[in-house]
Jmol script that loads the backbone (N, CA, C; Angstrom):
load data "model"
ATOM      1  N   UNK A   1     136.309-129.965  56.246  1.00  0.00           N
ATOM      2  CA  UNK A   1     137.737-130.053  56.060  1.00  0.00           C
ATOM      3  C   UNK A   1     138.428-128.783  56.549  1.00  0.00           C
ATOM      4  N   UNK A   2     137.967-127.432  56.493  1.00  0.00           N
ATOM      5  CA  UNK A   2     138.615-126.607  56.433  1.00  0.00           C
ATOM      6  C   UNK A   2     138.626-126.407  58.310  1.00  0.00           C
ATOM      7  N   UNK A   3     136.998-126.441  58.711  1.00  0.00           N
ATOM      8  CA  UNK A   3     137.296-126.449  60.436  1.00  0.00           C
ATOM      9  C   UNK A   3     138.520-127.469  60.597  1.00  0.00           C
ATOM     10  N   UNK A   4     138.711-128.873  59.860  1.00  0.00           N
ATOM     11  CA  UNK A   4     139.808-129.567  61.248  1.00  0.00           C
ATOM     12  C   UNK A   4     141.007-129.006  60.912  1.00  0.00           C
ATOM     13  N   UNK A   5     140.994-128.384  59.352  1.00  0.00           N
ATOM     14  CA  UNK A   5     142.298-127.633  59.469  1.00  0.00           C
ATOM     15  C   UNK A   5     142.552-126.668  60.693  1.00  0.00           C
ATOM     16  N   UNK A   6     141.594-126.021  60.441  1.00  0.00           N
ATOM     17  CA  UNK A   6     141.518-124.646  61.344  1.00  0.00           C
ATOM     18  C   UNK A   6     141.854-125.231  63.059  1.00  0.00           C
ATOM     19  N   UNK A   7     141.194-126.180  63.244  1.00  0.00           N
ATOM     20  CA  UNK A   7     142.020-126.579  64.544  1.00  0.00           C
ATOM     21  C   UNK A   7     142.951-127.063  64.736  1.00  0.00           C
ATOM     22  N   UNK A   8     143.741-127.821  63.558  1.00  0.00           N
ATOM     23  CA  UNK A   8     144.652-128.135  63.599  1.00  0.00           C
ATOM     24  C   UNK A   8     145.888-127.097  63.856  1.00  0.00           C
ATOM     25  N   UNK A   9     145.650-126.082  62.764  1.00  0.00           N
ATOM     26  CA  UNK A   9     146.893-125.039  62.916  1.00  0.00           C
ATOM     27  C   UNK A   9     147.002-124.332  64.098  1.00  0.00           C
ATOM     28  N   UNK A  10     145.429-124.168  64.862  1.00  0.00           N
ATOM     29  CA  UNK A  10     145.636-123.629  66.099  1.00  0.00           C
ATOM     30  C   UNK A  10     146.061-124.866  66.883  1.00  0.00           C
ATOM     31  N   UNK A  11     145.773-125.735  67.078  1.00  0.00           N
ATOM     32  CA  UNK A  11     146.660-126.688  67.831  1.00  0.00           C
ATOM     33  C   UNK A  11     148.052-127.056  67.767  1.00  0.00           C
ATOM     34  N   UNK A  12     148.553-126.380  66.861  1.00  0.00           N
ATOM     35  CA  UNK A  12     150.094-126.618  66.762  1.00  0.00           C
ATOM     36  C   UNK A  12     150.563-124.893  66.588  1.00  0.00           C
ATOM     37  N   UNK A  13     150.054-123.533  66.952  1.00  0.00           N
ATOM     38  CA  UNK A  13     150.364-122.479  67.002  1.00  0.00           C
ATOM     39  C   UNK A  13     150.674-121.988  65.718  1.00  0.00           C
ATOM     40  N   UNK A  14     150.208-122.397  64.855  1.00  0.00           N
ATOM     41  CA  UNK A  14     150.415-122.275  63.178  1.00  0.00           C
ATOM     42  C   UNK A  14     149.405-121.302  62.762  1.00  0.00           C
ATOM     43  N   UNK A  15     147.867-121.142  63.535  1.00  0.00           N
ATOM     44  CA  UNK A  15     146.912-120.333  62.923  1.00  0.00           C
ATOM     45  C   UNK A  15     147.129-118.879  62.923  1.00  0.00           C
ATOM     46  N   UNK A  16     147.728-118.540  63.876  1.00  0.00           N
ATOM     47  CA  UNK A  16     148.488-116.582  63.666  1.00  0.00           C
ATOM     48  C   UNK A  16     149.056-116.468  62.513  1.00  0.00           C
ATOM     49  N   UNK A  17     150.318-117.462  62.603  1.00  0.00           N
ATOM     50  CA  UNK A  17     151.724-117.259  61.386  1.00  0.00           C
ATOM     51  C   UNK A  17     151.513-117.655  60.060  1.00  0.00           C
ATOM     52  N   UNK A  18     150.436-118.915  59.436  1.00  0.00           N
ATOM     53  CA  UNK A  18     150.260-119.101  58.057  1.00  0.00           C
ATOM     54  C   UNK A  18     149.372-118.428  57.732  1.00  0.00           C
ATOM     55  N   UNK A  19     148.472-117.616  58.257  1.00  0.00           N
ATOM     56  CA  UNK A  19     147.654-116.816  57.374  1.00  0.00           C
ATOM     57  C   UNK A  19     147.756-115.280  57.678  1.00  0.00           C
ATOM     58  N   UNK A  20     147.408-114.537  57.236  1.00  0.00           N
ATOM     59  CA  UNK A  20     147.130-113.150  57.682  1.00  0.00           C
ATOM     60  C   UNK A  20     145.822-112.780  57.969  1.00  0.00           C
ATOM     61  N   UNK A  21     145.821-111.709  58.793  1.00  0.00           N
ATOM     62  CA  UNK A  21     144.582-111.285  59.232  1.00  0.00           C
ATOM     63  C   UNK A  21     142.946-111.533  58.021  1.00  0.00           C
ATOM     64  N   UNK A  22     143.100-110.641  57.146  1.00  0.00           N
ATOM     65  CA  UNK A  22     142.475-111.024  56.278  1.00  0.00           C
ATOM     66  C   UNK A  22     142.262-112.511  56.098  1.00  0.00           C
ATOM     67  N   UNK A  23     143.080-113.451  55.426  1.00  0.00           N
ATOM     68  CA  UNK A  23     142.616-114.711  55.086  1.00  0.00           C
ATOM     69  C   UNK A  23     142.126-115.323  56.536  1.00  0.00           C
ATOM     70  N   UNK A  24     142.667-115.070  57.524  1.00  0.00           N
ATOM     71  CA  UNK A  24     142.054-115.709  58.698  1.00  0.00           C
ATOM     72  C   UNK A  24     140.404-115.433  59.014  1.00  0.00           C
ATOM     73  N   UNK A  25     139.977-114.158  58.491  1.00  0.00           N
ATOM     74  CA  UNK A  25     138.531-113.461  58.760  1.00  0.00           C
ATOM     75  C   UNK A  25     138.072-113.843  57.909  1.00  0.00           C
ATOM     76  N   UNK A  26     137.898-114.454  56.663  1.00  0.00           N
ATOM     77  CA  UNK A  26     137.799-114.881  55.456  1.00  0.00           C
ATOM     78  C   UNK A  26     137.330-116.482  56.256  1.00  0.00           C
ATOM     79  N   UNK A  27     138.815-117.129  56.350  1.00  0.00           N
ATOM     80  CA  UNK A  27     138.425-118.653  56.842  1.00  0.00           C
ATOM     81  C   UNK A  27     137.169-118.651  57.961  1.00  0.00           C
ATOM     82  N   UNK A  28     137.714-117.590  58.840  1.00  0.00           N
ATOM     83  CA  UNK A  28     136.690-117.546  59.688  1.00  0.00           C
ATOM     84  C   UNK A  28     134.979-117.625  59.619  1.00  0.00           C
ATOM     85  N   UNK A  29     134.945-116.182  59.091  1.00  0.00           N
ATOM     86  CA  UNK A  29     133.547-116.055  58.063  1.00  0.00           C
ATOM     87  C   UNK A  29     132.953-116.953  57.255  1.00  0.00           C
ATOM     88  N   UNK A  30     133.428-118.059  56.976  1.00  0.00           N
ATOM     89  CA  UNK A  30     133.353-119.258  55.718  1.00  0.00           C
ATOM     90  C   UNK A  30     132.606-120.166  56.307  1.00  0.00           C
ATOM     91  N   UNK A  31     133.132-120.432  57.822  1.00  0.00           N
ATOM     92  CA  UNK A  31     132.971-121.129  58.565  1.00  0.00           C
ATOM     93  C   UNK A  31     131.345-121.172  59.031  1.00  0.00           C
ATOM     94  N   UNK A  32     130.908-120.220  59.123  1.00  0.00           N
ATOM     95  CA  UNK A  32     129.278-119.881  59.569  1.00  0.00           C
ATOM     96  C   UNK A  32     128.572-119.803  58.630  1.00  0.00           C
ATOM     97  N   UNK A  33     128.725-120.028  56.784  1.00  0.00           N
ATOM     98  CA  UNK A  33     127.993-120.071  56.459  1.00  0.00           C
ATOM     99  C   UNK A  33     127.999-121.479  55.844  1.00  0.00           C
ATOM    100  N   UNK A  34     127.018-122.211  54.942  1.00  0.00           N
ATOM    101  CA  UNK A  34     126.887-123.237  54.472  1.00  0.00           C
ATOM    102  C   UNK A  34     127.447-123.331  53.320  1.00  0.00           C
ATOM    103  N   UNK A  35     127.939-124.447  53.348  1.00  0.00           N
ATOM    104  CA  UNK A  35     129.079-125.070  52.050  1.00  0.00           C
ATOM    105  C   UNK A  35     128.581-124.612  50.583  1.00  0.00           C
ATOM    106  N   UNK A  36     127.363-125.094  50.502  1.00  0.00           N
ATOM    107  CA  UNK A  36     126.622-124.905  49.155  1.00  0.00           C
ATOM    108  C   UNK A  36     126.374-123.442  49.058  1.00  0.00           C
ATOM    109  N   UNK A  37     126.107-122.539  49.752  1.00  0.00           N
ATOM    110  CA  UNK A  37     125.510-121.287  49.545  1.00  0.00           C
ATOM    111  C   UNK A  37     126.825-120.357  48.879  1.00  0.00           C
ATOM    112  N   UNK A  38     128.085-120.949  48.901  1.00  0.00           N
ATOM    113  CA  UNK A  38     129.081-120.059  48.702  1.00  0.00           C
ATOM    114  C   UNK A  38     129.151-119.792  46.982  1.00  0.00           C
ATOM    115  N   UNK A  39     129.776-119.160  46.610  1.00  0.00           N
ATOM    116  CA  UNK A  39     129.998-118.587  45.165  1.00  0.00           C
ATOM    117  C   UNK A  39     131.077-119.200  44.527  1.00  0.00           C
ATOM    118  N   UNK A  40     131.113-119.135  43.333  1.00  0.00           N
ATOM    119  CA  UNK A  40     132.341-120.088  43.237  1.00  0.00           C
ATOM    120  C   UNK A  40     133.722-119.240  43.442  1.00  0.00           C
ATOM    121  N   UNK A  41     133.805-117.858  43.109  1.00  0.00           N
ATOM    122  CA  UNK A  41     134.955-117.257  43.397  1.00  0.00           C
ATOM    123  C   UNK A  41     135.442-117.238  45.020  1.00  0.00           C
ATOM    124  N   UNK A  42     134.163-117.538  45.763  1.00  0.00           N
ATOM    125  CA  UNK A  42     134.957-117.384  47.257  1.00  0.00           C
ATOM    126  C   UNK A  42     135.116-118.846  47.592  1.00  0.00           C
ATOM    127  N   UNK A  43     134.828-119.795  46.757  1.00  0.00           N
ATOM    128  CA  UNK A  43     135.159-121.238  46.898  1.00  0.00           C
ATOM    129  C   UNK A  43     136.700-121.727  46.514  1.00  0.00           C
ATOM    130  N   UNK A  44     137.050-120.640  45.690  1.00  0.00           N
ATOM    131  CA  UNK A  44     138.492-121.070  45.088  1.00  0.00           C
ATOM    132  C   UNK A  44     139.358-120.257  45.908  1.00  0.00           C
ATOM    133  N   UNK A  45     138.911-118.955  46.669  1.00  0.00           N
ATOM    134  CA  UNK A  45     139.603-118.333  47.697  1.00  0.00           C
ATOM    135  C   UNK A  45     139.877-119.739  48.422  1.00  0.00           C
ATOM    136  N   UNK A  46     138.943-120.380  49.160  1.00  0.00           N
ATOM    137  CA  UNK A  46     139.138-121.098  50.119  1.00  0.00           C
ATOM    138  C   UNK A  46     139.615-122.328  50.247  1.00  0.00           C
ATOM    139  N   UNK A  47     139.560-122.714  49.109  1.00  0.00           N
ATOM    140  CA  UNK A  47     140.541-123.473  48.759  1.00  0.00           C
ATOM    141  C   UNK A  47     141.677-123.235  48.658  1.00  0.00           C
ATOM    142  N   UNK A  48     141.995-122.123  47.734  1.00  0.00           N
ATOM    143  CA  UNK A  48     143.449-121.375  48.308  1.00  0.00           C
ATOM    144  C   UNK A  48     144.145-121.429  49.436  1.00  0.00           C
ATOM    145  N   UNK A  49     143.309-120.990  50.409  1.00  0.00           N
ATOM    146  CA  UNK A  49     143.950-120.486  51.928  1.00  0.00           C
ATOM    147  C   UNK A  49     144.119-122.010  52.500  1.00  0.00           C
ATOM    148  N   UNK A  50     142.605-123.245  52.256  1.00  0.00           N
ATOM    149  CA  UNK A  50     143.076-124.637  52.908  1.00  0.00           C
ATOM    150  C   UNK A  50     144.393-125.056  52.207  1.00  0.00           C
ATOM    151  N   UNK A  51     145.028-125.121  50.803  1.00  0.00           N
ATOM    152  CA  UNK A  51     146.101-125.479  50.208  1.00  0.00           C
ATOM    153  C   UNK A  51     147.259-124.964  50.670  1.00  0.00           C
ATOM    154  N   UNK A  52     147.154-123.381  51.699  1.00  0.00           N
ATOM    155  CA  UNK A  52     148.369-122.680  52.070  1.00  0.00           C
ATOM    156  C   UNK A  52     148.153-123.302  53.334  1.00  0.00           C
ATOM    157  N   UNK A  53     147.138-122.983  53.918  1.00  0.00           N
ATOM    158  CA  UNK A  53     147.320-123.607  55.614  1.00  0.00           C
ATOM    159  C   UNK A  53     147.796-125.198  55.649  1.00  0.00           C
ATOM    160  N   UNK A  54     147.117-125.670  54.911  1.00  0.00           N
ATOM    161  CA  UNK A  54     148.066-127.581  54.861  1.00  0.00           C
ATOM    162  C   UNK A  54     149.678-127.585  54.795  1.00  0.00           C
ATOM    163  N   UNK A  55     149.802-126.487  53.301  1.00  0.00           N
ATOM    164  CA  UNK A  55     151.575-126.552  53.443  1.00  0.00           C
ATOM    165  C   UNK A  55     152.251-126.150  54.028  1.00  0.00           C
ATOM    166  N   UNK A  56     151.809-125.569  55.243  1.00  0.00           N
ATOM    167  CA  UNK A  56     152.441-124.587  56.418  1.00  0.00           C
ATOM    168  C   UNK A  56     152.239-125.805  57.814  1.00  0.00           C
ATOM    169  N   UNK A  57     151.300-126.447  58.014  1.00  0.00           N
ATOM    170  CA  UNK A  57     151.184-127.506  58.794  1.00  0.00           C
ATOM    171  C   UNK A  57     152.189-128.762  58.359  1.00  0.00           C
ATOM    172  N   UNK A  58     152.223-129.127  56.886  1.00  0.00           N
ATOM    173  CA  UNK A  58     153.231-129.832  56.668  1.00  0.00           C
ATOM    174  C   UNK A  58     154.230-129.716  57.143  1.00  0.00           C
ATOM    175  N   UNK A  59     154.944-128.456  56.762  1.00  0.00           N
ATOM    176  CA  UNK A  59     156.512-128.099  56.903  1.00  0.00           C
ATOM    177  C   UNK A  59     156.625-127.935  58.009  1.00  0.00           C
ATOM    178  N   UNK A  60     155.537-127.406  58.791  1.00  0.00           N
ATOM    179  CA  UNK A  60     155.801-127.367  60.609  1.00  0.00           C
ATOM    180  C   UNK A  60     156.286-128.526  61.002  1.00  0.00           C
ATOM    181  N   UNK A  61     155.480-130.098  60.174  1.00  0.00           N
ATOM    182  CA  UNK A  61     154.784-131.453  61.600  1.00  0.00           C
ATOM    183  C   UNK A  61     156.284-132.262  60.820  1.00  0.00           C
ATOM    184  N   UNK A  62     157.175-131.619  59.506  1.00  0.00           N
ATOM    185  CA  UNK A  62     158.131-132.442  59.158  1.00  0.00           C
ATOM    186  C   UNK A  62     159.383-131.553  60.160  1.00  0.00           C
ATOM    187  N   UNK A  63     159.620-130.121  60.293  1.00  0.00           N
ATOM    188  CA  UNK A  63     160.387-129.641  60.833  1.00  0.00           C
ATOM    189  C   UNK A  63     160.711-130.411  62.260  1.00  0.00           C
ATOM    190  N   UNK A  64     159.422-130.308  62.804  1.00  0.00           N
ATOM    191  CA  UNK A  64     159.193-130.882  64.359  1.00  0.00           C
ATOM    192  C   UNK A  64     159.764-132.272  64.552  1.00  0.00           C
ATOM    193  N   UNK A  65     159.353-133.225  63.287  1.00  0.00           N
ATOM    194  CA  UNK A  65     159.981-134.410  63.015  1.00  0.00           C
ATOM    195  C   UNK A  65     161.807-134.529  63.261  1.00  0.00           C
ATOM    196  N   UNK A  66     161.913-133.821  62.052  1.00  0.00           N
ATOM    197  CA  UNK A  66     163.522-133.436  61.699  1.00  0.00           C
ATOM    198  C   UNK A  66     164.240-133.075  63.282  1.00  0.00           C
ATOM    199  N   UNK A  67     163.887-132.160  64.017  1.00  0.00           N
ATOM    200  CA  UNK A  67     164.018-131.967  65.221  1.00  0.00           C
ATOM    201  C   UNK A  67     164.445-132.777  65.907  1.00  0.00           C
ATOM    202  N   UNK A  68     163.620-133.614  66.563  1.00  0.00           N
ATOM    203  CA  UNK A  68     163.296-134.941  67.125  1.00  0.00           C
ATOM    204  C   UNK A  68     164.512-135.914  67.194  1.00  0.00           C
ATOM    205  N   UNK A  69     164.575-136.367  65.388  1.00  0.00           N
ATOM    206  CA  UNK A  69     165.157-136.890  64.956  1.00  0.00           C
ATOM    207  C   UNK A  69     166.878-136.830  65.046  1.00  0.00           C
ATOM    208  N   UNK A  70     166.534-135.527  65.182  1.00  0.00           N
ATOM    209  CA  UNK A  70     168.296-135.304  65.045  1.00  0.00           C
ATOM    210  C   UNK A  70     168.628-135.522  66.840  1.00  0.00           C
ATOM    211  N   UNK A  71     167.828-135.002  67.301  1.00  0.00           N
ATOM    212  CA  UNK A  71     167.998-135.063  68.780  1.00  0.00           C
ATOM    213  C   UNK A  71     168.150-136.608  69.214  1.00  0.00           C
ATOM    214  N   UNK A  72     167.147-137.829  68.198  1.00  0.00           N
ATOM    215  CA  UNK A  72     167.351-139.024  69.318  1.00  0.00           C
ATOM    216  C   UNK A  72     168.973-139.604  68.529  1.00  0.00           C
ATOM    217  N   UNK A  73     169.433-139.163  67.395  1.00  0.00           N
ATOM    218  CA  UNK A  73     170.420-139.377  66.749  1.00  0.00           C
ATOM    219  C   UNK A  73     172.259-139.414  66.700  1.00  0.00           C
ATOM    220  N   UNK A  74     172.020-137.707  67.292  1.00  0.00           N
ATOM    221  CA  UNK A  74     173.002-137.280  67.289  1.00  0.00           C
ATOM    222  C   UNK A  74     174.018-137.754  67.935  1.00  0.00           C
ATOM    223  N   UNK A  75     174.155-138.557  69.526  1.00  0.00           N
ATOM    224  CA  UNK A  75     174.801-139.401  70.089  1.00  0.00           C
ATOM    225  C   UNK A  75     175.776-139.999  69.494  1.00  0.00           C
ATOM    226  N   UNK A  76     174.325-140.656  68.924  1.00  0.00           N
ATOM    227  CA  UNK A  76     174.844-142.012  68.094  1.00  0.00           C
ATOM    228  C   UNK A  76     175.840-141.831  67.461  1.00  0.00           C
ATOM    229  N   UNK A  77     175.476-141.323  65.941  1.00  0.00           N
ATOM    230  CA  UNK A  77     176.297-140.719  64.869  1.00  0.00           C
ATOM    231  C   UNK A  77     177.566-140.310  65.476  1.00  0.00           C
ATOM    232  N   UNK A  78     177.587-139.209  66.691  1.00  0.00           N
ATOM    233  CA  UNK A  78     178.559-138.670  67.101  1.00  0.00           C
ATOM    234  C   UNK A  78     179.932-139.983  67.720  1.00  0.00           C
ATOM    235  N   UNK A  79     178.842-140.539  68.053  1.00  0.00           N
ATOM    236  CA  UNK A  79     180.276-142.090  68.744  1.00  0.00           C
ATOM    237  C   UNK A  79     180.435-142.654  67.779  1.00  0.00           C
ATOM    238  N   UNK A  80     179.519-142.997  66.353  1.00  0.00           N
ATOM    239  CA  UNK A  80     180.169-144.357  65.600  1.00  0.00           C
ATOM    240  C   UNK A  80     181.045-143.197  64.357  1.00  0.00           C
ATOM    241  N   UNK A  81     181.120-141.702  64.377  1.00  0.00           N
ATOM    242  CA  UNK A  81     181.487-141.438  63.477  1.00  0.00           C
ATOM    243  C   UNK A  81     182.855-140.433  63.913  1.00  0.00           C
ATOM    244  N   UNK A  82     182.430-139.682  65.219  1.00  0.00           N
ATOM    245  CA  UNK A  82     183.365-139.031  65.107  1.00  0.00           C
ATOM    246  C   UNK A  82     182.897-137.204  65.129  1.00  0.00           C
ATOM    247  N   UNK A  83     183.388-136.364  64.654  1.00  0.00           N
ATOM    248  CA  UNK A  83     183.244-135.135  63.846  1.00  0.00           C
ATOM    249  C   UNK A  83     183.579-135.499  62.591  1.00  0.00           C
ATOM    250  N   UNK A  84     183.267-136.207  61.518  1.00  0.00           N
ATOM    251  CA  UNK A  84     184.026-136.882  60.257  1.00  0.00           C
ATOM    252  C   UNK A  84     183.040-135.967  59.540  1.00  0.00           C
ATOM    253  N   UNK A  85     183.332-135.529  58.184  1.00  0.00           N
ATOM    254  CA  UNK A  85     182.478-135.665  57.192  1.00  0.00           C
ATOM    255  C   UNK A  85     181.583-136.423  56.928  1.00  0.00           C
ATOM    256  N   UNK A  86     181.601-137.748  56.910  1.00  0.00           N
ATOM    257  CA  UNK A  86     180.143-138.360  57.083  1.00  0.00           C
ATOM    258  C   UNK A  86     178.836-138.197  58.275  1.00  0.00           C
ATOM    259  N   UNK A  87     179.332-138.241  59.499  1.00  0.00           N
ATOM    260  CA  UNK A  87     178.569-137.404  60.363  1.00  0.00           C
ATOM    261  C   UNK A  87     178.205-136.097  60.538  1.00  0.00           C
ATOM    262  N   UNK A  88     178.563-135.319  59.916  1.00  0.00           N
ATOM    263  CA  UNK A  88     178.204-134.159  59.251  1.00  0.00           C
ATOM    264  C   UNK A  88     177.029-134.290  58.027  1.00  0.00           C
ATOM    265  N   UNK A  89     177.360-135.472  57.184  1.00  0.00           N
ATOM    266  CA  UNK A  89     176.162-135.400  56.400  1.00  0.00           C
ATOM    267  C   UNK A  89     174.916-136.235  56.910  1.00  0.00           C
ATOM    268  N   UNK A  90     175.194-137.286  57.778  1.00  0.00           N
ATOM    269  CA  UNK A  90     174.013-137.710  58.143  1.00  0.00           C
ATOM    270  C   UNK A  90     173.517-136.505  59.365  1.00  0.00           C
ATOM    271  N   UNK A  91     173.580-135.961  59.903  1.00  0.00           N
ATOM    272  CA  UNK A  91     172.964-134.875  60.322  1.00  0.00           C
ATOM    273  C   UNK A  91     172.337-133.938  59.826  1.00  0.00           C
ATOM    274  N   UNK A  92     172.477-134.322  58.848  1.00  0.00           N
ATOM    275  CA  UNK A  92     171.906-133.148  57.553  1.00  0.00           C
ATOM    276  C   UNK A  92     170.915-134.095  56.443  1.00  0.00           C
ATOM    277  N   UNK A  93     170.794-135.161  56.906  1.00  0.00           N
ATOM    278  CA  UNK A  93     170.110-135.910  55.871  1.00  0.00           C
ATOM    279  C   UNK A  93     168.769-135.567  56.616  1.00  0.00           C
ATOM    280  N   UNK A  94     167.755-135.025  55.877  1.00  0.00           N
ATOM    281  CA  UNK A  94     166.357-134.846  56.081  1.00  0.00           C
ATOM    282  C   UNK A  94     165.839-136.138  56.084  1.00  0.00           C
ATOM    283  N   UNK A  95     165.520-137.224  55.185  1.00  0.00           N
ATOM    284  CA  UNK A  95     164.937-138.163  55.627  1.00  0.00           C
ATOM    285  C   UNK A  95     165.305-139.043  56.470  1.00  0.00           C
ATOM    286  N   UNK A  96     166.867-139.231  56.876  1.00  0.00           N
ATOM    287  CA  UNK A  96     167.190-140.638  58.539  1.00  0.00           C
ATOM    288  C   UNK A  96     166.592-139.419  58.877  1.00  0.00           C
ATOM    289  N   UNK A  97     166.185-138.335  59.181  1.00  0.00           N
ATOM    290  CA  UNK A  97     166.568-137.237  60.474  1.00  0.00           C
ATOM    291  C   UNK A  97     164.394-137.368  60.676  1.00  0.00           C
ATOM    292  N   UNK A  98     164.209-137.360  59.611  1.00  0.00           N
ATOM    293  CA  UNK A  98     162.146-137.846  59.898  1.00  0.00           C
ATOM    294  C   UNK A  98     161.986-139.455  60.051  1.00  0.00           C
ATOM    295  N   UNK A  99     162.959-140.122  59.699  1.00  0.00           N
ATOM    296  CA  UNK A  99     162.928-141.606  59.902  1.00  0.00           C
ATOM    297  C   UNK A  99     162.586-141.649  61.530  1.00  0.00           C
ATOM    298  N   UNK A 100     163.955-141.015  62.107  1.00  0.00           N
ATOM    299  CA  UNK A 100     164.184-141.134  63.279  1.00  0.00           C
ATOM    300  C   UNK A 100     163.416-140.751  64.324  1.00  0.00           C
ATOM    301  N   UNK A 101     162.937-139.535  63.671  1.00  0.00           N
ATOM    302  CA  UNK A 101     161.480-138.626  64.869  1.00  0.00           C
ATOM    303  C   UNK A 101     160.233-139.671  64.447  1.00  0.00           C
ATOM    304  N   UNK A 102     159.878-140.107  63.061  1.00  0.00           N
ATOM    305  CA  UNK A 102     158.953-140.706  63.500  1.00  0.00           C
ATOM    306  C   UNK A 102     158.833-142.271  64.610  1.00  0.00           C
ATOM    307  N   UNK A 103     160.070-142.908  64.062  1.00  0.00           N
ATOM    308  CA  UNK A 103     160.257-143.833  64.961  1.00  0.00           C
ATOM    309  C   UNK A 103     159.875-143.233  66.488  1.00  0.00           C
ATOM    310  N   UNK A 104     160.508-142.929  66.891  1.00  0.00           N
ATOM    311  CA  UNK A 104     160.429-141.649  68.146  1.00  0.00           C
ATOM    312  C   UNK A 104     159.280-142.106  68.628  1.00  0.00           C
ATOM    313  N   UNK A 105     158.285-140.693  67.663  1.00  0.00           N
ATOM    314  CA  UNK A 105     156.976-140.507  67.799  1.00  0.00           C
ATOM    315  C   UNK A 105     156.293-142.027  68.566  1.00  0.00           C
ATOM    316  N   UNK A 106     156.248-142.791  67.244  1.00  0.00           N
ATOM    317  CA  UNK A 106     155.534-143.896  67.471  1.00  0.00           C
ATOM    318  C   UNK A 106     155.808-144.888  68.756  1.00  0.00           C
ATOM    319  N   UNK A 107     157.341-144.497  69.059  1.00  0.00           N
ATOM    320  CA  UNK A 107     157.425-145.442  70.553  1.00  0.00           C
ATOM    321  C   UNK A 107     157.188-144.620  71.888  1.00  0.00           C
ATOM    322  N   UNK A 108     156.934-143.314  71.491  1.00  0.00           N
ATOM    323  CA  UNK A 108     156.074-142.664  72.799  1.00  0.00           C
ATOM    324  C   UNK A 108     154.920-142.775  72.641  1.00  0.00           C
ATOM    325  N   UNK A 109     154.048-143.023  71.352  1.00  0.00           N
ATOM    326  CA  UNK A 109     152.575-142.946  71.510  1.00  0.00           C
ATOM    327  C   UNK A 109     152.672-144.481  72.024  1.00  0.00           C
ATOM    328  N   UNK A 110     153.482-145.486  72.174  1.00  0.00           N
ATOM    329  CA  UNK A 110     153.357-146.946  72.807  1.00  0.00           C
ATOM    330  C   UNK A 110     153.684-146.894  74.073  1.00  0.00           C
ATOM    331  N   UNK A 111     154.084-145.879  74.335  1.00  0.00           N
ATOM    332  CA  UNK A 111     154.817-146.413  76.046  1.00  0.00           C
ATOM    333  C   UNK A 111     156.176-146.425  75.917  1.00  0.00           C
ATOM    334  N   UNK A 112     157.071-146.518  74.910  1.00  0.00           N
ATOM    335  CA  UNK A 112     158.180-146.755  75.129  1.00  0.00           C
ATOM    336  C   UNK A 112     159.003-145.712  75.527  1.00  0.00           C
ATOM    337  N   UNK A 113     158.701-144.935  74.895  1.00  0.00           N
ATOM    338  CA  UNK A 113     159.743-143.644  75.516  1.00  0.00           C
ATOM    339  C   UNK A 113     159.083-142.613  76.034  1.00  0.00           C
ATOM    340  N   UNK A 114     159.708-141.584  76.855  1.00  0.00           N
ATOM    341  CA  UNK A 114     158.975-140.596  77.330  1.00  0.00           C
ATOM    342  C   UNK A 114     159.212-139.264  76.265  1.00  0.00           C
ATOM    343  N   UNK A 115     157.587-138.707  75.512  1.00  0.00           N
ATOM    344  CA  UNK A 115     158.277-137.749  74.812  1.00  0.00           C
ATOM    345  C   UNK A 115     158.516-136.387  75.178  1.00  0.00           C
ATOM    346  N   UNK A 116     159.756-135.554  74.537  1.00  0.00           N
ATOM    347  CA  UNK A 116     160.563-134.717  74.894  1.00  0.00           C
ATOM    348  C   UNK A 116     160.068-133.101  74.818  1.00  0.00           C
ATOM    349  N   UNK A 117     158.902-133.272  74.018  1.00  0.00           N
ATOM    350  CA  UNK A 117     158.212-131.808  73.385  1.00  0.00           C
ATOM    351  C   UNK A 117     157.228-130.802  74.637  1.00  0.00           C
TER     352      UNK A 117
END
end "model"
wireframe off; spacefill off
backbone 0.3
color backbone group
């Protein structure tokens, strides 16, 4: 679990910025030895650091979403609303705004759209 983290955050440029040097040499080091041989205090370290590196990948893969979202959106909103106060808040609504990126997402992983990232 903790390697696909570990590639994960480097695959999305997350492995520099959610950890620090230390916890990274730590994850690192963890990595070469065997699951069972560890202690339990450096087991709850590492669990630690997988619980921080997940919530740092989260907030990245929803930000990136939110992004997206507002980008395939904003048009829209902007012609059926105006500059109004209500288009102001749906631009600001976090979930249409991940609704929308994931929709997105899913019609570029089909072919439908070309994605923008």
């Amino acid at each position: 679990m903790l390697r696909s983290l570990r590639q994960k955050a480097r695959r999305l440029r997350l492995w520099l910025t959610a950890l620090n040097d230390t916890e990274r040499g730590i994850v690192n080091a963890s990595l070469t030895l065997e699951t069972h041989s560890l202690g339990g205090r450096l087991k709850n370290i590492l669990h630690m650091l997988a619980r921080k590196l997940k919530e740092n990948l989260k907030a990245n893969y929803f930000r990136q979403l939110e992004e997206k979202g507002a980008e395939m959106i904003r048009s829209t909103v902007v012609f059926l609303y105006g500059d109004s106060r209500r288009a102001q808040e749906l631009l600001r609504d976090t979930w249409l705004l991940r609704y929308s990126g994931t929709r997105f997402e899913n019609a570029a992983r089909l072919g439908f759209a070309a994605a923008t990232s």
